[in-house]
BASE-371830 format. One line per field, with one value per residue: x, y, z of N, C-alpha, C in turn; residue in one letter. Coordinates in Angstrom, 3 decimals. Layout:
BEGIN
n.c1 X ... .
n.c2 Y ... .
n.c3 Z ... .
ca.c1 X ... .
ca.c2 Y ... .
ca.c3 Z ... .
c.c1 X ... .
c.c2 Y ... .
c.c3 Z ... .
aa A ... .
***
This chain:
BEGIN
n.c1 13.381 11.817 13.603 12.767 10.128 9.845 10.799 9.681 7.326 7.254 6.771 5.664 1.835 0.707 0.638 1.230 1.760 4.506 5.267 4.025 5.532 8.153 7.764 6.851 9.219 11.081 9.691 10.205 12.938 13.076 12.151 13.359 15.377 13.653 13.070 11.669 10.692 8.811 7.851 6.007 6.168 6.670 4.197 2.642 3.501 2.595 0.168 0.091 -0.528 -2.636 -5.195 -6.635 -8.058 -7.963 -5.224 -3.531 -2.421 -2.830 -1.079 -1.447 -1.543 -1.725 0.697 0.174 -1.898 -0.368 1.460 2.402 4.104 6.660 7.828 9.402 11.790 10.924 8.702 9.120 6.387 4.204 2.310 1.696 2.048 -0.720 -2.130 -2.774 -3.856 -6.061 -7.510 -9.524 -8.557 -6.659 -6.233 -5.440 -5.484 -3.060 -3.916 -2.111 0.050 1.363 1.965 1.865 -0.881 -1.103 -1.021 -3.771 -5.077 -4.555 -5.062 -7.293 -8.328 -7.394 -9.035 -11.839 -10.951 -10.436 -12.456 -11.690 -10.015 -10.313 -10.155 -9.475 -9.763 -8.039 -7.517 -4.367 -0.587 1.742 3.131 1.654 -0.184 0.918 2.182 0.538 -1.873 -2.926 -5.213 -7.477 -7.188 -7.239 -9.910 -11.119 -9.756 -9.800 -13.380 -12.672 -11.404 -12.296 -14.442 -12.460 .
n.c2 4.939 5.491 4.152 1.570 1.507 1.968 -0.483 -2.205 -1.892 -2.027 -2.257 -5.436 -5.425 -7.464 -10.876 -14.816 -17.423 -17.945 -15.218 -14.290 -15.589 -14.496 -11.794 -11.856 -12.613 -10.680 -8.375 -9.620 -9.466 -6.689 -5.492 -5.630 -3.514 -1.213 -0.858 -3.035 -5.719 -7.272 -10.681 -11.807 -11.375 -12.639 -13.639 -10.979 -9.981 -11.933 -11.306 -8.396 -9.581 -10.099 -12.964 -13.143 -14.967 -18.052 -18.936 -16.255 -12.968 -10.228 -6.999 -5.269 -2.503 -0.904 0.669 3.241 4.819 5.759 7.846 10.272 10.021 10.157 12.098 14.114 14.996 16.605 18.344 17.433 15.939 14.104 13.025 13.525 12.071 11.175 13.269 13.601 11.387 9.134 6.827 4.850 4.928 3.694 4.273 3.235 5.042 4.383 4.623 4.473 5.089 7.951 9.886 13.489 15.137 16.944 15.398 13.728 16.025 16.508 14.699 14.315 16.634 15.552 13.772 14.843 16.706 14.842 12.883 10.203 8.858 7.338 7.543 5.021 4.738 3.207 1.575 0.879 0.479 1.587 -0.473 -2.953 -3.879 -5.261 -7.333 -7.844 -7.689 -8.545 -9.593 -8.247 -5.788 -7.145 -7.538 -4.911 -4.155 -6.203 -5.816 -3.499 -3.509 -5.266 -4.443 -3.204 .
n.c3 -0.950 -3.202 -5.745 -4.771 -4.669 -7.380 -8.443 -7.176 -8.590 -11.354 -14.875 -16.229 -14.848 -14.404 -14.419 -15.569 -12.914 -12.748 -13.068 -10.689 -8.898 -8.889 -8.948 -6.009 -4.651 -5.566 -3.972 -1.507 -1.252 -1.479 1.121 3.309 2.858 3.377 5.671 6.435 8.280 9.138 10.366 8.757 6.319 3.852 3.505 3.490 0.878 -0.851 -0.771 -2.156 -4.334 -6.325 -7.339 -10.860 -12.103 -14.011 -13.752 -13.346 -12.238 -10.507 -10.014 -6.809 -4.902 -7.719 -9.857 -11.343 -9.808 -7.795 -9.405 -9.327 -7.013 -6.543 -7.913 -7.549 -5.384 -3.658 -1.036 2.554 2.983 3.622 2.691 -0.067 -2.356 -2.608 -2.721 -5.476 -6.356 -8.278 -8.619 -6.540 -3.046 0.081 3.015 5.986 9.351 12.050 14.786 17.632 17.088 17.754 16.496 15.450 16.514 13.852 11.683 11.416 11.046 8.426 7.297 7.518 5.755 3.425 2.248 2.384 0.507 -1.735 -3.524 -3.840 -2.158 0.868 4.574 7.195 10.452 12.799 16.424 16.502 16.170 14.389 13.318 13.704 11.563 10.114 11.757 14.242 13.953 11.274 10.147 11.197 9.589 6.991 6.778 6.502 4.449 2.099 1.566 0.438 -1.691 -3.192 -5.731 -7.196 .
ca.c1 11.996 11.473 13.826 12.209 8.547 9.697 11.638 8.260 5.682 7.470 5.642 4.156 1.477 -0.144 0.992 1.213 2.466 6.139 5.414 3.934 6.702 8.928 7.027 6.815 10.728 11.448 9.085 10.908 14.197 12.845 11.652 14.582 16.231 13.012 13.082 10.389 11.210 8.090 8.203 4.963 6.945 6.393 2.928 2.306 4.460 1.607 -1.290 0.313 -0.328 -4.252 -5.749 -7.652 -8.804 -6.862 -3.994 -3.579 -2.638 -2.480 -0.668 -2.513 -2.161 -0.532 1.777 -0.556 -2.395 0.975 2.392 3.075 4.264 7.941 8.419 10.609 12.400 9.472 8.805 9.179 4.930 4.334 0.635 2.138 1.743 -1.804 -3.205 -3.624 -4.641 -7.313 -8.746 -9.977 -7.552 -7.824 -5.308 -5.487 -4.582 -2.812 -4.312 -1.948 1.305 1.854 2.089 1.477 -2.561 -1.531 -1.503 -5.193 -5.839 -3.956 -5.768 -9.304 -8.549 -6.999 -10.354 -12.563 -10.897 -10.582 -13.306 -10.914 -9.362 -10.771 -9.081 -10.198 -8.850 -7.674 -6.729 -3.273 0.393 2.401 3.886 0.569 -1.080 1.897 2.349 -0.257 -3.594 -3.459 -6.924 -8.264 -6.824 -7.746 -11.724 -11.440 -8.935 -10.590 -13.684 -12.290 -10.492 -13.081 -15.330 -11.386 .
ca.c2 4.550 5.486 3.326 0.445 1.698 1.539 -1.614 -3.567 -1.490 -2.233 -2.973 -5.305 -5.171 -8.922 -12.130 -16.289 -17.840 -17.653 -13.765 -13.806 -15.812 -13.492 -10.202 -11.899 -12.794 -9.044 -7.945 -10.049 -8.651 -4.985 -5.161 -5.254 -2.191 -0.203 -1.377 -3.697 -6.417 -8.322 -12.335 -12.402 -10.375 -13.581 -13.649 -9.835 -9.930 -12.704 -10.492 -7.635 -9.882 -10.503 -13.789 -12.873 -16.417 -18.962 -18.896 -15.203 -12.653 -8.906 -6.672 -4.208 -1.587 -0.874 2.067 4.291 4.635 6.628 8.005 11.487 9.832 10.311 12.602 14.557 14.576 17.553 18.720 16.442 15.925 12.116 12.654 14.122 10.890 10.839 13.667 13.867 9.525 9.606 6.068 4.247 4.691 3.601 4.992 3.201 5.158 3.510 5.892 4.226 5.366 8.355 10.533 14.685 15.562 17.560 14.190 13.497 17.285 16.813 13.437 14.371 17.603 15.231 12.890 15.907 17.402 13.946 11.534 8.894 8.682 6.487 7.236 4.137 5.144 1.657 1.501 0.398 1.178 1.512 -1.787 -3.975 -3.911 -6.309 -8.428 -8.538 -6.960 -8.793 -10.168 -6.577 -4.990 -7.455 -7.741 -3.677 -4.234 -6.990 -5.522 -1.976 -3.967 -6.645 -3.856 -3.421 .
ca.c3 -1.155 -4.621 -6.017 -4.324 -5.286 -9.068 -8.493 -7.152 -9.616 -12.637 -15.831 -16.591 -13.613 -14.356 -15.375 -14.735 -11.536 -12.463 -12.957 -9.065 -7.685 -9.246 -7.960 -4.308 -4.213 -5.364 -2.715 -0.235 -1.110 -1.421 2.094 4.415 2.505 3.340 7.208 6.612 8.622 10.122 10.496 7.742 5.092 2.791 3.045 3.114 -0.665 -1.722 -0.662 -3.002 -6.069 -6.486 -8.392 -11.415 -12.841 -15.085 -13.509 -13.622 -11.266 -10.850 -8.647 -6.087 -6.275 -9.386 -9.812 -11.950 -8.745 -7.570 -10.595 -9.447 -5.597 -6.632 -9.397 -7.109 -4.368 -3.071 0.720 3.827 3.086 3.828 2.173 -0.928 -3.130 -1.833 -3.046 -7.089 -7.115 -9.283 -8.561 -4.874 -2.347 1.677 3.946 6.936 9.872 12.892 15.713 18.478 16.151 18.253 15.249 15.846 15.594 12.376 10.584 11.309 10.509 7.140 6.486 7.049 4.893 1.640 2.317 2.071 -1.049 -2.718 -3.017 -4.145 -0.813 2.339 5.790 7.915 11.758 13.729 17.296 16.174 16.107 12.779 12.742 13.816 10.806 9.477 12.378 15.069 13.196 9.739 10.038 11.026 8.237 5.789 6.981 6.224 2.887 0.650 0.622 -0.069 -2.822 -4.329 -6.767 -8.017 .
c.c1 11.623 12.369 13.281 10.886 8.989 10.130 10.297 6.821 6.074 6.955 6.187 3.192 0.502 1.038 1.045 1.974 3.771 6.168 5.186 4.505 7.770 9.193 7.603 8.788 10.875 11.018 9.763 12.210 13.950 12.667 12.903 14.953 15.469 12.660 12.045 10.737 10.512 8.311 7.061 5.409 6.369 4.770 2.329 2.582 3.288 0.262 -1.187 -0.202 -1.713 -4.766 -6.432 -8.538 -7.612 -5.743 -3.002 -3.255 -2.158 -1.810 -1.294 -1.486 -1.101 0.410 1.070 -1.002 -1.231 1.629 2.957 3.985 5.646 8.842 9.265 11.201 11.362 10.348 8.694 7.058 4.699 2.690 0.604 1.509 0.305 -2.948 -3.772 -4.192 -5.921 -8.298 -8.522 -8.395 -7.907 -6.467 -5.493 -4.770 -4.617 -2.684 -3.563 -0.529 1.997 2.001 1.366 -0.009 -2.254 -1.518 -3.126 -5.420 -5.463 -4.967 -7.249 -9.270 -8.131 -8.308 -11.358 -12.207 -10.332 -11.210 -12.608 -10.136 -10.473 -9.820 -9.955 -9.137 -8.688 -6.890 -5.351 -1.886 0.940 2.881 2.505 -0.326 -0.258 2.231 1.261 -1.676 -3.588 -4.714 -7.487 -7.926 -7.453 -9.139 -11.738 -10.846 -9.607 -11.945 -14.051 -11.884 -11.703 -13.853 -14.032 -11.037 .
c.c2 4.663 4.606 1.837 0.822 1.537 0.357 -2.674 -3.142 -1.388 -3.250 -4.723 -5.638 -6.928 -9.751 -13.303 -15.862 -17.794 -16.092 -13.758 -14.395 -14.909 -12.017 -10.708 -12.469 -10.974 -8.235 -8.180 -9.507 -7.127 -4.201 -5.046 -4.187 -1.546 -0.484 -2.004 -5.175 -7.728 -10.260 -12.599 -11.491 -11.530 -13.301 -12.351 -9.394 -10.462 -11.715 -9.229 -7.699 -11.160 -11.905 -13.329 -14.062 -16.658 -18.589 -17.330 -14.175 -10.911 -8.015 -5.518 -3.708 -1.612 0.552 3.320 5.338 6.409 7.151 9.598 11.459 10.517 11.116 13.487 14.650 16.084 18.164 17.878 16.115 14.479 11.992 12.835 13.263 10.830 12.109 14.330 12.598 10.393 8.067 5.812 4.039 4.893 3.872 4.561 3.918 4.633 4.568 5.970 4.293 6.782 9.516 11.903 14.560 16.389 16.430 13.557 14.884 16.868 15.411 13.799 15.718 16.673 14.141 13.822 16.579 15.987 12.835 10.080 8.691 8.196 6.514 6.725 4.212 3.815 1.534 0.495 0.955 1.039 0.249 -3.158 -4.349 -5.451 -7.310 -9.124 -8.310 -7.761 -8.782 -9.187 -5.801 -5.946 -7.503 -6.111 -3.574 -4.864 -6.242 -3.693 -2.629 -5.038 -5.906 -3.713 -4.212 .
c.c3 -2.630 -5.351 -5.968 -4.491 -6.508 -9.327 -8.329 -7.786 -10.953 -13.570 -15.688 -14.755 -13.752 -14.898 -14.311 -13.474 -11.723 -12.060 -11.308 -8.251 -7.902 -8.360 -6.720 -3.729 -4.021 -4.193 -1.377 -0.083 -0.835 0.111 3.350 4.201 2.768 4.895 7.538 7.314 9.264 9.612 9.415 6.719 3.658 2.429 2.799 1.425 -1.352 -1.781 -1.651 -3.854 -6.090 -7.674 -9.083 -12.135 -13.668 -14.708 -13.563 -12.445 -11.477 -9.625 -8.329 -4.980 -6.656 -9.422 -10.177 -10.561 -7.678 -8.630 -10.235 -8.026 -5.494 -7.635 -9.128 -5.718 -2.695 -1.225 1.468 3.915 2.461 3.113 0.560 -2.056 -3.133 -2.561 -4.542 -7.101 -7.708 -9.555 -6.696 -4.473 -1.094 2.288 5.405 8.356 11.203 14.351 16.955 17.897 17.095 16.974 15.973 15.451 14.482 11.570 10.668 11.188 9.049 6.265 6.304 5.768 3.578 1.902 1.641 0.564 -1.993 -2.263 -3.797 -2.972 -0.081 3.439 6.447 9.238 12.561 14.641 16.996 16.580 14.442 12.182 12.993 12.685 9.495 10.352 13.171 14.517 11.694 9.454 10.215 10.073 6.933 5.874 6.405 4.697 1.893 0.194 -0.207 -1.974 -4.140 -5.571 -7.712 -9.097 .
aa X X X X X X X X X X X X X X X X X X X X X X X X X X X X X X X X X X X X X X X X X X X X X X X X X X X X X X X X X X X X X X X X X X X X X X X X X X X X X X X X X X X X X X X X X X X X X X X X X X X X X X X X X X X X X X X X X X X X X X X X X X X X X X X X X X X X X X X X X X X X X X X X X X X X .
***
């Protein structure tokens, strides 16, 4: 995973349309090796890499965002990355994932001690939010994302 987080958040974090066919190939390759596998992988890659005008495009989010996610190989703590950010971050969680209740204890406590965090709870499973839920995730994503 960290390899493949520095591999698709490497500088520079904007540029033209060659730059975001570029990004969204890498993306497409990056994603099998990380068991990402859904049938909208293409278009999930495009949604990464935001229009800014004139032909312009930026990628979301940017690495900064994560900069301490991977700085070592740490404790088995899947929130870890999550809790120095230091700008807007939304954490959707997928409430139909099956996941122990200490991960909704651990989430509402990094919400509470950082107001740069958003946990938005969505009758979901882990993998619906990429295949069968797009459209519910993005009505809750863009406009988490548009003051960005």
């Amino acid at each position: 995973m960290r390899e493949a987080f520095f591999a698709i958040t490497a500088a520079p974090e904007s540029g033209d349309r060659h730059w975001r066919d570029e990004q969204v190939e890498q993306l497409c390759a990056v994603f099998p090796r990380i068991g990402y596998t859904a049938p909208n992988a293409r278009v999930m890659a495009e949604r990464n890499l935001v229009p800014v005008g004139e032909g312009q495009w930026v990628r979301r989010p940017p690495r900064h965002l994560f900069a301490d996610a991977f700085e070592d190989d740490g404790e088995a703590d899947v929130l870890r990355m999550y809790r120095g950010v230091q700008g807007p971050t939304m954490i959707i969680r997928c409430t139909r994932s099956d996941a122990p209740p200490v991960l909704d204890m651990a989430l509402d406590e990094l919400a509470s001690t950082n107001q740069n965090v958003s946990v938005v709870p969505m009758p979901l499973t882990h993998l619906e939010p990429a295949w069968d839920a797009v459209d519910d995730v993005v009505a809750v994503v863009e406009p988490f994302l548009s003051p960005l």
